[in-house]
N, C-alpha and C positions, 0 to 999 in steps of 0.2 A: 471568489470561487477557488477550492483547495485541489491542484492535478496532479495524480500518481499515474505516470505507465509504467508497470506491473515486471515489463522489462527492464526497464532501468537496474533494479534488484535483484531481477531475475531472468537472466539473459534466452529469448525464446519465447518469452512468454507477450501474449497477445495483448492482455487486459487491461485495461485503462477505466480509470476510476473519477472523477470529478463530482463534487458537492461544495455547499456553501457550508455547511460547519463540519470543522476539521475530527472532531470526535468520531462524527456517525461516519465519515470515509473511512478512518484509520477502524471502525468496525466491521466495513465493506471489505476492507483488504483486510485484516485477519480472518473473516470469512472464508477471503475467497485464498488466501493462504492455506489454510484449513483444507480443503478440499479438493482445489488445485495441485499444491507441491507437498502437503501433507506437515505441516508446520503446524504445529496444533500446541508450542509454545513460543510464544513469544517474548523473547529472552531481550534482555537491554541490546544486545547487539545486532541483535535482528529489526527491533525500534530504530536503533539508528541507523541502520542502514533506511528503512521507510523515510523515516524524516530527512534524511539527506538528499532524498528525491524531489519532496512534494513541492510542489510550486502552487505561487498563489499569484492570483491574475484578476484584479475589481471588474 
């Protein structure tokens, strides 16, 4: 199971994110990036910031 909180990246923020394939999370959080803080691109540096968060847990 792949886990993002939302704060990690984005200090403040509530959201916490958890799935079993990493793709459709990291579409959850652009989502909810989108909509939430208004990030409507997602630039390599903003990727890495996400990836550097997500933890994975069998």
């Amino acid at each position: 199971m792949f886990k993002l909180a939302c704060g990690d990246v984005m200090p403040g923020c509530a959201a916490r994110f958890e799935n079993s394939d990493r793709g459709a999370m990291l579409g959850q959080v652009a989502a909810h990036a989108a909509s939430a803080h208004g990030i409507t691109e997602i630039t390599p540096e903003v990727l890495a910031a996400v990836e550097s968060q997500i933890s994975f847990a069998a």
